[in-house]
C-alpha positions in Angstrom: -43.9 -19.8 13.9 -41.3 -22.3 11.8 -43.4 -25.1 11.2 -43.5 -26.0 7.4 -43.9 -29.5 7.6 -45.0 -30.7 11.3 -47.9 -33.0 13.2 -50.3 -31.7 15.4 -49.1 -32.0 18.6 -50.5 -35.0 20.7 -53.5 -33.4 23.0 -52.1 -34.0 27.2 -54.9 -34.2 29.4 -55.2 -32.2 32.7 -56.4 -32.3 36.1 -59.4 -30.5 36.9 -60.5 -29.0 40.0 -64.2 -29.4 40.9 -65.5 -27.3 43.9 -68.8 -28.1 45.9 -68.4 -31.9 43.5 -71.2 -33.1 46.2 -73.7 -31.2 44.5 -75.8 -31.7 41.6 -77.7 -29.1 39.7 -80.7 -29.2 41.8 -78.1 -29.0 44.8 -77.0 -25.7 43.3 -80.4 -24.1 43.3 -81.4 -25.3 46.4 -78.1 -23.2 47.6 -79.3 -19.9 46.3 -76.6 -20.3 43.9 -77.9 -18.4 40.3 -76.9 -21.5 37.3 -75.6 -21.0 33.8 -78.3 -23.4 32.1 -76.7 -24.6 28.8 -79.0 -27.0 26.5 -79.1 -28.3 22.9 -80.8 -26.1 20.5 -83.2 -27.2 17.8 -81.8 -31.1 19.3 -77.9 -30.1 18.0 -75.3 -29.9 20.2 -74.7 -31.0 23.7 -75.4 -29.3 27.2 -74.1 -28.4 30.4 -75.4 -27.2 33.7 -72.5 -24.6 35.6 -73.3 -22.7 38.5 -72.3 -19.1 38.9 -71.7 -18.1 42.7 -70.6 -14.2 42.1 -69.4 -14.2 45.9 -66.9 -17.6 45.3 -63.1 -17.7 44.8 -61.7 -15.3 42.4 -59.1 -13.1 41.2 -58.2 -9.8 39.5 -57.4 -10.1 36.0 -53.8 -8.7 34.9 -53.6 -10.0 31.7 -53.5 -8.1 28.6 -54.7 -9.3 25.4 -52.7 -8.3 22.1 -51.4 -9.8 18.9 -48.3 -10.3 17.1 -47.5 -8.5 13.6 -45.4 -10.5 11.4 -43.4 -8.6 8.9 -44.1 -9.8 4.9 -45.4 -8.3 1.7 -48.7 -7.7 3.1 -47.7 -5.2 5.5 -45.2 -3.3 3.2 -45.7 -0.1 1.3 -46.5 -1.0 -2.0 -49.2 -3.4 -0.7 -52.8 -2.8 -1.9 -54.0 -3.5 1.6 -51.3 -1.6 3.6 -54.0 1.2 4.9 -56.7 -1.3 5.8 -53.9 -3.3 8.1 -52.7 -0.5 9.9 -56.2 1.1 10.0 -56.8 -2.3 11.7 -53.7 -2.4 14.1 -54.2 1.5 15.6 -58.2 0.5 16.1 -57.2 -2.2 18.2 -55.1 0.1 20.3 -53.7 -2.0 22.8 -50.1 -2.9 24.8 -47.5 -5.1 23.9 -48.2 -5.3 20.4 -45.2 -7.6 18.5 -43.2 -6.8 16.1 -41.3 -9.6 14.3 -39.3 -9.3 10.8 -39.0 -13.0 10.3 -36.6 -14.8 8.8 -38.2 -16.2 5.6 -38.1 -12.0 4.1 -34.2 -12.3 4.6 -34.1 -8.5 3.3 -37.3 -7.2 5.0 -35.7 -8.1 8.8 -31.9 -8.0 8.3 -29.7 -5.0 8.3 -26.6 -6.3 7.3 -27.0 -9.6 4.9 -23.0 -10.0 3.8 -20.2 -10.0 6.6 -18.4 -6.4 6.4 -15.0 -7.0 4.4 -12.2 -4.7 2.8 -13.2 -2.1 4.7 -16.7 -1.9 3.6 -20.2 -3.2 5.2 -23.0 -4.4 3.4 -25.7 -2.0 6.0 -28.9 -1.1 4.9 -32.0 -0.1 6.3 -33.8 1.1 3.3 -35.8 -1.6 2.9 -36.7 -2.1 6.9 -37.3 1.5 7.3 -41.0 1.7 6.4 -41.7 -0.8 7.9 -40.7 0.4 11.5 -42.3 3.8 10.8 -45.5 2.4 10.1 -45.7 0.3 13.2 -44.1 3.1 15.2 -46.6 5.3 13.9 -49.7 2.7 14.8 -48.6 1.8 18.0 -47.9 5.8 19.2 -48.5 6.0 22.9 -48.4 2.2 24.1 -45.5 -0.1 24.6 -44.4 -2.5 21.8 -42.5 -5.7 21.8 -39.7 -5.4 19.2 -38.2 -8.4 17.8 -35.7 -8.7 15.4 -35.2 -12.2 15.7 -33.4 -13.2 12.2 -29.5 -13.2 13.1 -27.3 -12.6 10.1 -26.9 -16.0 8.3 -23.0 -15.5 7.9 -22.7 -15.5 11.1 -23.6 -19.3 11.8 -21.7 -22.5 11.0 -21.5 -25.0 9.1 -22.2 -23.8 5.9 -25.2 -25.8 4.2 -23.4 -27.8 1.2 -19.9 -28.8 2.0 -17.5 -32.0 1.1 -16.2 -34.3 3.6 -15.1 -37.8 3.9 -15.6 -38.2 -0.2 -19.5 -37.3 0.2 -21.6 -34.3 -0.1 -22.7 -33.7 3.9 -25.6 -31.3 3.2 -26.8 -29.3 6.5 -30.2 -26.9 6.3 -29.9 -24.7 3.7 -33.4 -25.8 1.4 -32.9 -26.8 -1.8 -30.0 -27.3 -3.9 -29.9 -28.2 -7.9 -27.2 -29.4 -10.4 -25.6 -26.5 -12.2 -27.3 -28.2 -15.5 -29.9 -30.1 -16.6 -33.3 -28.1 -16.4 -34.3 -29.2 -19.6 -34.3 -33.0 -18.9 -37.0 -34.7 -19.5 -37.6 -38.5 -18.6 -34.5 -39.7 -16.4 -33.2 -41.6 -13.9 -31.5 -40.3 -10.9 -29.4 -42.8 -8.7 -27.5 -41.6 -5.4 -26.5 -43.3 -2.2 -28.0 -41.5 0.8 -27.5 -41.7 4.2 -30.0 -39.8 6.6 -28.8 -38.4 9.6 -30.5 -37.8 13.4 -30.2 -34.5 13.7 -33.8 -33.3 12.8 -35.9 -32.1 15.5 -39.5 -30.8 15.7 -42.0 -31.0 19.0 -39.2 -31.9 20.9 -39.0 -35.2 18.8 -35.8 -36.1 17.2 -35.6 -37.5 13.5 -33.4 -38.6 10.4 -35.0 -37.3 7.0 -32.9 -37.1 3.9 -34.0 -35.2 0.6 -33.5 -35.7 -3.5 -34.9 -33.6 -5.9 -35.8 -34.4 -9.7 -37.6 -32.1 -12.7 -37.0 -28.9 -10.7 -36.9 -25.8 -13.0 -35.7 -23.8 -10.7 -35.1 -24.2 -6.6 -38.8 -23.2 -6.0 -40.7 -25.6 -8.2 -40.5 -29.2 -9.0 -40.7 -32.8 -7.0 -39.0 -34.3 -4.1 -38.8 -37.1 -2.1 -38.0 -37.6 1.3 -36.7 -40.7 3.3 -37.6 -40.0 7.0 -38.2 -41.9 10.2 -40.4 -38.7 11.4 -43.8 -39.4 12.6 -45.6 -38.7 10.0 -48.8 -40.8 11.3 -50.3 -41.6 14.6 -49.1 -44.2 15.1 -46.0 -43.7 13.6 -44.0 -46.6 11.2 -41.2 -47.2 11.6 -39.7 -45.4 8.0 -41.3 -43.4 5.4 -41.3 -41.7 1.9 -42.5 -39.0 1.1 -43.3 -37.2 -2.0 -43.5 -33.2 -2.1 -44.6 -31.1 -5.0 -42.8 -27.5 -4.9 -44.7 -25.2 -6.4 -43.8 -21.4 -6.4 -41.2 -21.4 -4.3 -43.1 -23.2 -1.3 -44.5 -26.7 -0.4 -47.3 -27.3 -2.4 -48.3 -30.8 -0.7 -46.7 -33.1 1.1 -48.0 -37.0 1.0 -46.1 -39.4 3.5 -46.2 -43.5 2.6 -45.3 -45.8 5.6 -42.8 -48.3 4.3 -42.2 -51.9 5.2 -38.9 -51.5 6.5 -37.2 -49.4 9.2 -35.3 -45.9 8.8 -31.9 -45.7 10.3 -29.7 -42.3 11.3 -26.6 -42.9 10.1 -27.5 -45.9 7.5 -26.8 -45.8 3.6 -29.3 -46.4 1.4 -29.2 -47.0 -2.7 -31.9 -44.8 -4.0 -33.2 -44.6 -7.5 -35.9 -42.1 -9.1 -37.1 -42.7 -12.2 -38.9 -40.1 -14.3 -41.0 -41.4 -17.4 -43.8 -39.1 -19.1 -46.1 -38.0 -15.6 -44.9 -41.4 -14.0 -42.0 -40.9 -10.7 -41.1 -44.1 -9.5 -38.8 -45.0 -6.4 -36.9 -47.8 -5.1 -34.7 -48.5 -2.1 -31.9 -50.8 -1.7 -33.6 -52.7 -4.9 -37.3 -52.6 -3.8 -39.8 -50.3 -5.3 -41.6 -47.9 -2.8 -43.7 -45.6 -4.4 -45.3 -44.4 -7.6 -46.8 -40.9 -8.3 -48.8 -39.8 -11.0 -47.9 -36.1 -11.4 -48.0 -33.7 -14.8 -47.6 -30.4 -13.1 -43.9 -30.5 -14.6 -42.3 -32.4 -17.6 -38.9 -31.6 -17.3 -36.1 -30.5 -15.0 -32.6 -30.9 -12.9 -31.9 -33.0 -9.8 -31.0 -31.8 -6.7 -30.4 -32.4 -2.9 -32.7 -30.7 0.0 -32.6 -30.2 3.7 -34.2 -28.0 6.0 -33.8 -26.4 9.3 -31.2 -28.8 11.7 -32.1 -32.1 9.0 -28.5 -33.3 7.6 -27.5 -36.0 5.2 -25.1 -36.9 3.6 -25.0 -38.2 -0.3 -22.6 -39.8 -2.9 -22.3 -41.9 -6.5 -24.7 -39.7 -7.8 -25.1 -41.1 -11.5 -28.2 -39.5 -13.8 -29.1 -41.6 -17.0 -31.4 -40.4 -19.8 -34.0 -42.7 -21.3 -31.8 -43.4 -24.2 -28.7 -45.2 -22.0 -26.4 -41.5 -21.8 -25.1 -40.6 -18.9 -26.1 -36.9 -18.2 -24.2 -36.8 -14.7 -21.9 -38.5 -12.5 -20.5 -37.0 -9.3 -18.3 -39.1 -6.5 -17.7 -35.9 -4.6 -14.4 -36.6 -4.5 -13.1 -33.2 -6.1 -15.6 -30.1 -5.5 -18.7 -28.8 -5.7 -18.2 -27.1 -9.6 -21.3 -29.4 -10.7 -23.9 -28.3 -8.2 -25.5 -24.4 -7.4 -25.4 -24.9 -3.5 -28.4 -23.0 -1.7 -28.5 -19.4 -2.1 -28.1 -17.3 0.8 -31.2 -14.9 0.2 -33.1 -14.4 -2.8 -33.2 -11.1 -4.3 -36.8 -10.5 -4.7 -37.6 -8.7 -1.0 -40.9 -10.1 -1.5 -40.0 -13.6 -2.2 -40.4 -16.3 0.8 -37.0 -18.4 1.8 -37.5 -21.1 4.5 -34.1 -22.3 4.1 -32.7 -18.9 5.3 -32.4 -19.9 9.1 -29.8 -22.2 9.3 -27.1 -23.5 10.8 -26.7 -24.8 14.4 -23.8 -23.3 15.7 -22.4 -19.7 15.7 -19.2 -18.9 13.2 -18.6 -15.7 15.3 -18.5 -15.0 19.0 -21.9 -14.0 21.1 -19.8 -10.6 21.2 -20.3 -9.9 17.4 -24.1 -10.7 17.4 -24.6 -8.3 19.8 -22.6 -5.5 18.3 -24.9 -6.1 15.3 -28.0 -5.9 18.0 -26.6 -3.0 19.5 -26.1 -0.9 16.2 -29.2 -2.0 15.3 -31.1 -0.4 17.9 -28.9 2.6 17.8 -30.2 3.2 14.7 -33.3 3.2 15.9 -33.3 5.1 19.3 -29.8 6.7 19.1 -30.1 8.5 15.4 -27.1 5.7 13.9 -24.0 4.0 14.9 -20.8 3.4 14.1 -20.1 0.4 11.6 -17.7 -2.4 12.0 -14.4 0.1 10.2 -15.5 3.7 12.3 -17.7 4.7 9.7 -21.4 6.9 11.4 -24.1 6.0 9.7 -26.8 8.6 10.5 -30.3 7.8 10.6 -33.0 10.5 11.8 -34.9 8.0 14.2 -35.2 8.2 18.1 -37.9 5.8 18.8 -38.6 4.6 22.1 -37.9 1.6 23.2 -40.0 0.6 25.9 -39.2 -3.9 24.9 -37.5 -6.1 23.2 -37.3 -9.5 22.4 -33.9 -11.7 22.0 -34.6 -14.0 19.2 -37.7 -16.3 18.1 -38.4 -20.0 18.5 -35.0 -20.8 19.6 -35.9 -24.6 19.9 -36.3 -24.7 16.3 -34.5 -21.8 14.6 -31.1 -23.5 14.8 -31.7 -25.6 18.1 -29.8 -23.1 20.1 -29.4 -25.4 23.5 -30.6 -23.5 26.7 -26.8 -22.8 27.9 -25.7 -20.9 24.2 -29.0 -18.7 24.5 -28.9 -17.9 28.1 -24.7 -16.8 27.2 -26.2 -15.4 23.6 -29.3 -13.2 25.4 -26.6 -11.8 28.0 -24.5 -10.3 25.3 -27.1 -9.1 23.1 -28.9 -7.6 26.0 -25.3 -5.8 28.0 -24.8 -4.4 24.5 -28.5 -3.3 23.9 -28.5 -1.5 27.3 -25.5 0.7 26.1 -27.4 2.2 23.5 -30.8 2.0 25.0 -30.7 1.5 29.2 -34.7 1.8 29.5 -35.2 -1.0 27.4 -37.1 -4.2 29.1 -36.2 -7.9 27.6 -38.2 -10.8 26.6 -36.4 -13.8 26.5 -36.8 -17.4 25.0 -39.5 -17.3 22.7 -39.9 -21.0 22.5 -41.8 -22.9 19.9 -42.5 -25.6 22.1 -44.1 -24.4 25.1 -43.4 -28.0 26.7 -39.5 -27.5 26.6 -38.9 -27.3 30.3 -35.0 -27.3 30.7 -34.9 -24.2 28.8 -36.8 -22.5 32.1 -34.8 -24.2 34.5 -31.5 -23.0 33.2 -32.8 -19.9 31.4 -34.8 -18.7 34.7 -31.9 -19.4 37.3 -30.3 -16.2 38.3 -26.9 -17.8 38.7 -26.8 -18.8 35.1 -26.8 -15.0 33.8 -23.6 -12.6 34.1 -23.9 -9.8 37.2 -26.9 -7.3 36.5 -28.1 -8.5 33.5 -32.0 -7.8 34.0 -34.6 -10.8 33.8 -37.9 -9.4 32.9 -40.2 -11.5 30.8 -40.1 -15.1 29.2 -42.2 -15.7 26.1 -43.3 -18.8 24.7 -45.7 -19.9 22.0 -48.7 -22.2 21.4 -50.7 -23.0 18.0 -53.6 -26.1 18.0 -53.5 -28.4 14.7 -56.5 -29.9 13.8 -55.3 -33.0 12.1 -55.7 -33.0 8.2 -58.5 -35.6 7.6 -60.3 -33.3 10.1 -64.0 -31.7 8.8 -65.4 -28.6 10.4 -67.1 -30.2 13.1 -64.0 -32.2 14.2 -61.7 -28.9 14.8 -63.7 -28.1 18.2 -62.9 -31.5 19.3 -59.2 -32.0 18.7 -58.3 -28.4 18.8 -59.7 -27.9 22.4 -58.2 -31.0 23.8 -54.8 -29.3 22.5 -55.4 -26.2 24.4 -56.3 -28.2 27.4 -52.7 -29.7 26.9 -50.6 -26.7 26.7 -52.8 -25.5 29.6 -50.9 -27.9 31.6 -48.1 -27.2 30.1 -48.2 -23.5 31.6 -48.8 -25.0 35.0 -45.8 -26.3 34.8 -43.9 -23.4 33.5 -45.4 -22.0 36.2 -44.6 -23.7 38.9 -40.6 -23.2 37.3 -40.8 -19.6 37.1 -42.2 -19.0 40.6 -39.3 -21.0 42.0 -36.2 -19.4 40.2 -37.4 -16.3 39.2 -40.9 -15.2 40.8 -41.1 -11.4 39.5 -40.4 -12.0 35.9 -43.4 -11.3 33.6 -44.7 -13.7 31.0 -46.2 -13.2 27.5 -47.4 -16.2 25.4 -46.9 -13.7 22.2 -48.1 -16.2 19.5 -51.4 -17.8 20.0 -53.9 -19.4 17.3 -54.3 -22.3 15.3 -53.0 -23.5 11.8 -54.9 -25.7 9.2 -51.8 -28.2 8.1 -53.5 -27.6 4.4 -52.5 -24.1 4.9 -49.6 -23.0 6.5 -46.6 -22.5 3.7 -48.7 -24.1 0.6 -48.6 -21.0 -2.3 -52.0 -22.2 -3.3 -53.7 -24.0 -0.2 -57.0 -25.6 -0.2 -59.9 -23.2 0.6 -60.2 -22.6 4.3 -63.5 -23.2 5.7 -65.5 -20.1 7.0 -66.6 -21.6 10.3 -62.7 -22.1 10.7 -62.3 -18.7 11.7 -64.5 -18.3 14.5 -63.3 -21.6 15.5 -59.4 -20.3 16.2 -61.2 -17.1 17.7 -62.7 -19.7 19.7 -59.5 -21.0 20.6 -57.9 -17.7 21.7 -61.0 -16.6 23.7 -60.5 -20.2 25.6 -57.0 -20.2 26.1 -56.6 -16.4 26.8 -59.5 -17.3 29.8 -57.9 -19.7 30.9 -54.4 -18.3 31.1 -56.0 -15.0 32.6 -57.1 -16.8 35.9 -53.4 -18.3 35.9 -52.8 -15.3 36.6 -50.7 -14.9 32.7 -49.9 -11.2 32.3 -49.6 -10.7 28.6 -52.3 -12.7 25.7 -51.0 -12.3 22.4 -52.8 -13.7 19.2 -50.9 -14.4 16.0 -51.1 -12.9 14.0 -52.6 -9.4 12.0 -52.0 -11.2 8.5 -50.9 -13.9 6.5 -51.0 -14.6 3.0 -50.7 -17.7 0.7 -47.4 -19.1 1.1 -46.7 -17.6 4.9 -49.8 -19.2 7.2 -52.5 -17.9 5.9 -55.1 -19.9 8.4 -53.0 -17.7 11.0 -54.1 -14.4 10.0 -56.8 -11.7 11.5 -57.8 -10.0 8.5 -58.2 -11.0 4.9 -54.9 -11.0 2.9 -56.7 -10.0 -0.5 -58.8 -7.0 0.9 -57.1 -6.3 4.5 -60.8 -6.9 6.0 -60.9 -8.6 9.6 -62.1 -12.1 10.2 -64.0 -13.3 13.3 -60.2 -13.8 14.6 -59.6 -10.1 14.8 -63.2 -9.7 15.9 -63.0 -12.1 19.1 -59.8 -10.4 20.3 -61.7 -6.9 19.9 -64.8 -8.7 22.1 -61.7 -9.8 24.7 -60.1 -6.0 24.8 -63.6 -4.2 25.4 -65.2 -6.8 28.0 -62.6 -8.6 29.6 -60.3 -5.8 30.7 -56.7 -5.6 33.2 -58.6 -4.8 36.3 -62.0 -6.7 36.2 -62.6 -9.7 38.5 -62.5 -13.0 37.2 -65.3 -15.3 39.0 -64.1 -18.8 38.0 -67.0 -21.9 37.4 -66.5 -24.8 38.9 -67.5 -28.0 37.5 -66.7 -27.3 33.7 -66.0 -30.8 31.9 -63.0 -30.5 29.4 -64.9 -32.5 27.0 -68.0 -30.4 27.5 -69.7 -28.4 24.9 -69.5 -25.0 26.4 -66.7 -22.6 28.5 -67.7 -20.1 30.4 -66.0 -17.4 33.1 -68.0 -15.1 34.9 -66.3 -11.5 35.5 -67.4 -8.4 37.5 -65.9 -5.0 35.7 -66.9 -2.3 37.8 -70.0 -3.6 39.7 -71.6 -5.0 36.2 -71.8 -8.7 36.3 -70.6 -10.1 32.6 -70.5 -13.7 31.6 -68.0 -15.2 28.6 -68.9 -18.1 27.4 -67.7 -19.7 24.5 -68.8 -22.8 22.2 -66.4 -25.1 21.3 -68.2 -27.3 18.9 -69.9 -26.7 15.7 -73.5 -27.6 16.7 -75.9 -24.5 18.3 -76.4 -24.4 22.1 -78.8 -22.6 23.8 -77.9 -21.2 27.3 -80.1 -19.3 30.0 -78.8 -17.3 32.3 -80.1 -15.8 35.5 -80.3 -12.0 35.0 -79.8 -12.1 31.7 -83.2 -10.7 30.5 -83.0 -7.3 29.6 -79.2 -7.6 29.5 -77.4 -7.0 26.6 -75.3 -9.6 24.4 -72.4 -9.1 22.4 -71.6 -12.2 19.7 -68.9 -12.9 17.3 -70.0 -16.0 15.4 -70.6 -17.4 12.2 -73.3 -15.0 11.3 -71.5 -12.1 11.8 -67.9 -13.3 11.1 -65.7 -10.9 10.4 -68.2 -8.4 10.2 -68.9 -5.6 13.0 -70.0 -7.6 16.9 -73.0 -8.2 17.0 -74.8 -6.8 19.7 -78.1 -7.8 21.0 -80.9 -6.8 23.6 -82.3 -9.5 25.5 -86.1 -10.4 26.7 -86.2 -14.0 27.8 -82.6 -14.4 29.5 -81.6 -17.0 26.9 -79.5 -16.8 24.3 -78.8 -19.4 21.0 -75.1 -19.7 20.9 -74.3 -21.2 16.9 -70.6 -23.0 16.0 -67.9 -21.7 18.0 -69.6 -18.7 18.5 -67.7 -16.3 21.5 -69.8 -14.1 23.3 -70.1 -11.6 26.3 -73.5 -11.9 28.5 -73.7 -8.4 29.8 -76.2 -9.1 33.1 -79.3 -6.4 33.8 -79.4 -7.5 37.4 
């Protein structure tokens, strides 16, 4: 989940198979065939008409639903809601759980943050430890995915801030601030910059260069970024945009579309002037923006980058108010006048985007996975031996039953397909070693639609002799865009899941080609409100948002189940302020679940491995209601699922005297409700997710 600044992906639409398309709804009846009647309630809403034949095409589910843990404060020892969250993990009891200490907690997922040198190493496990036993300890008795995915910074090149060519070339790395200056006041900062084309998000390819001024400190002040990324729909052809930081994360980010084109590879002279809470910027001359901002009155200037974004920058020349010149800088010497990135910070607790970086590896695929494999043997083999013959003994011999090589390798450092598929062969000979029961998941990919990583990754010929190909993982999040209200999330969110719906249909039809008995897991599904993903202080997320992403899962785990998709994960248990909180399954502040958490506990008790999926024909995409009939062990149970924000009522044959178990906006994150019914009709409210449970 790396998206910190990103547009909702484009919704793709999809062909949809309509059986028995002859017949209309009266057709249906006059077949014998019981119907699914779907109409607007109190006049809200919209309604279909979809025919349930319990004796048509269908298929034996043998997908398992699951979620994804994502390591942060939250889940750590000294949390006040640690008990609730793993209270809420071991109720949920269920396969494949994932385990992921991410990169932005440098020192909550790495065991070995400085190279070894002089004969000593820098491992340590202390902090890692609990965090292991506590998932261990919640996930006793069923098979976890482990994934480690954060790869020792030192171990990748280049090197975020280095001179060359009589310029500052600036790679990754976050934010970077002059060695001075924090008490400045009102200023003007003048630099040459020159974006380059090597950012790349969605699959699309950009040029976005970054300047800082009045920063107090890496984690709060302004920037400004010069970009050709599509910020809008439709995109212009350059833009600037201004970003508050704020507590070490993006506070807000506001994009202006400018009249004139941003190149790769072009310089541009760029001044920032700061004057009381006025910012103003010009380009080449022209004056592009002006922001009104008094959240901070003084501080340094700096440079910032993230992920695979580079730039270079020179004649940097700072003037006071008064005419003095508080810094110049040529780079034509070193570096003596700037604090380049930090590596980590030393708060365990304290978020680092810029931690993943780099886009090539400064040591050989051998060394990453001798850091995998003494990794693990700590884990399952009580220690290992470090990098100078010294046994470090730990007192662990945890079963290993998966594990995952890497995370999102598309957009942590743009590893190509060729470098992972010769990267996930050494990491997983060298794994085996220690640990020769051990399945692997591999790719991980953030976007799902990146199809040459399955051709070369799921070619047999591509991986060394014996190397095992079990599952592939990839990934999936819906966007509603930011102007969106309530009632527009259904819209736009759905036609995104329709989109990467296709998308798997074509993964597919890759996978059964090259490699037709490896596995799949789509381990990170949900949505994300762009107002709150890495914001430290979002704006307030709705409460009908939540049953609309369980909406989403329900939909997409449906759908993916008659695909025949063997593992459902949604992402993820929790989140927090600062670390996607729309993302999370339980409340960050008292660990209590949301209607996320509650839809995926509706999915594990109704819509088990094993029960018989009865698919509906006829189902419009744009349509106000999903359903999927399912027969679990000669009961007949209907899913269905509103994907709007307006209340439909929907009949169904059978149904009276049935049962019916709801997750919606009445009950929210509360206990499913669960209903006895007398007149075979039901009042589904906004994206409500329920199970029909059929007398007859």
């Amino acid at each position: 989940m790396n998206r910190p600044i990103r547009r909702p992906a484009e919704p793709a639409s999809i062909d949809r198979r309509t059986a028995l398309k002859s017949l209309g709804v009266a057709g249906f009846a006059a077949a014998g065939l019981p119907l699914l009647r779907a109409t607007p309630a109190n006049a809200a809403g919209t309604g279909t008409s979809m025919p349930i034949d319990w004796n048509g095409p269908s298929r034996v589910s043998s997908s398992t639903p699951t979620l994804q843990v994502v390591v942060n404060p939250k889940i750590r020892r000294e949390s006040p809601i640690h008990d609730r969250v793993y209270s809420a993990l071991r109720s949920l009891d269920t396969d494949y759980v994932r385990f992921v200490p991410w990169y932005p907690y440098p020192k909550l997922g790495v065991a070995e943050l400085e190279p070894p040198a002089g004969g000593r190493t820098s491992w340590d496990f202390s902090l890692l430890d609990p965090l292991v036993e506590d998932f261990e300890n919640a996930t006793r008795g069923r098979s976890p995915i482990l994934n480690f995915s954060t790869v020792p910074e030192w171990m990748w090149l280049p090197t975020a801030w280095t001179l060359q060519d009589g310029a500052l070339r600036v790679i990754g790395g976050g934010n970077g601030l002059a060695a001075s200056g924090t008490d400045w006041t009102d200023y003007t900062f003048a630099v040459d910059v020159t974006p380059l084309g090597t950012g790349s998000q969605n699959g699309t390819s950009y040029a976005q260069a970054g300047w800082l001024v009045r920063m107090q400190d890496t984690g709060n002040g302004y920037g400004f970024l010069l970009s050709n990324y599509p910020y809008s729909s439709p995109a212009a052809v350059g833009y600037i945009v201004f970003v508050l930081f704020k507590g070490g994360q993006v506070a807000s980010v506001q994009p202006t579309a400018l009249p004139f084109a941003v190149e790769a590879g072009r310089t541009y002279q760029v001044r920032t002037t700061a004057t009381g809470a006025d910012l103003a910027v010009t380009v080449n001359g022209t004056e592009v923006l002006t922001v009104h901002d008094d959240t901070f009155a003084a501080g340094t200037v700096g440079f910032r980058e993230y992920g695979t974004e580079s730039a270079t920058f020179d004649n940097v020349v700072v003037t006071a108010a008064t005419g003095a010149t508080l810094l110049t800088d040529d780079f034509s010497r070193d570096l003596s006048r700037w604090a380049a990135p930090t590596a980590y910070p030393a708060d365990p607790d304290e978020a680092a985007f810029g931690y993943s970086q780099g886009n090539r590896l400064a040591v050989s695929p051998g060394v990453v996975a001798d850091y995998y494999k003494r990794l693990v043997s700590w884990y399952t083999a009580g220690g290992f031996t470090d990098e100078y013959g010294v046994f470090h003994a730990s007192h662990h011999h945890y079963p290993l039953p998966y594990w995952e090589v890497l995370n999102e390798i598309d957009f942590e450092h743009a590893i190509s397909p060729q470098d992972y598929t010769t990267l996930y062969d050494a990491i997983v000979t060298a794994i085996r070693e220690v640990s020769p029961h051990t399945k692997f998941v591999g790719l991980a990919l953030g976007n799902a639609a990146s199809l040459d990583y399955y051709r070369h990754f799921l070619d047999p010929e591509n991986h060394r002799p014996g190397v095992p190909l079990d599952l592939i993982s990839y990934h999936f999040y819906a966007q509603p865009n930011t102007s969106d209200t309530v009632d527009q999330y259904g819209p736009d969110g759905f036609a995104q899941a329709d989109g990467f719906i296709a998308t798997v249909g074509q993964i597919e039809e890759i996978r059964k080609a090259l490699a037709p008995t490896v596995r799949t897991t789509v381990n990170e599904l949900g949505t994300i409100l762009p107002a709150s993903s890495t914001q430290p202080d979002p704006a307030p997320i709705p409460d009908a948002y939540w049953n609309f992403s369980g909406g989403i899962y329900a939909y997409v785990f449906a759908r993916l189940a008659l695909m025949g998709i063997d593992i459902i994960g949604e992402s993820q248990l929790v989140g927090h302020p600062g670390q996607f909180p729309s993302v999370s399954m339980l409340d960050w502040t008292t660990g209590a679940p949301n209607a996320r958490y509650r839809v995926l506990e509706l999915i594990l008790a109704e819509v088990k491995p094993g029960c018989r999926l009865v698919e509906i024909p006829g189902q419009s995409s744009s349509g106000s209601l999903y359903a999927l009939a399912l027969k679990d062990h000669g009961r007949r149970k209907v899913l269905v699922i509103n994907k709007t924000n307006a209340p439909v009522e929907v009949s169904l044959d059978g149904l009276r005297g049935g049962r019916v178990r709801i997750v919606d906006q009445r009950s929210a994150g509360g206990p499913i409700r669960d209903e006895r019914n007398s007149d075979g009709a039901i009042t589904l409210g906004g994206y409500a997710v329920a199970v029909a449970v059929l007398a007859s």
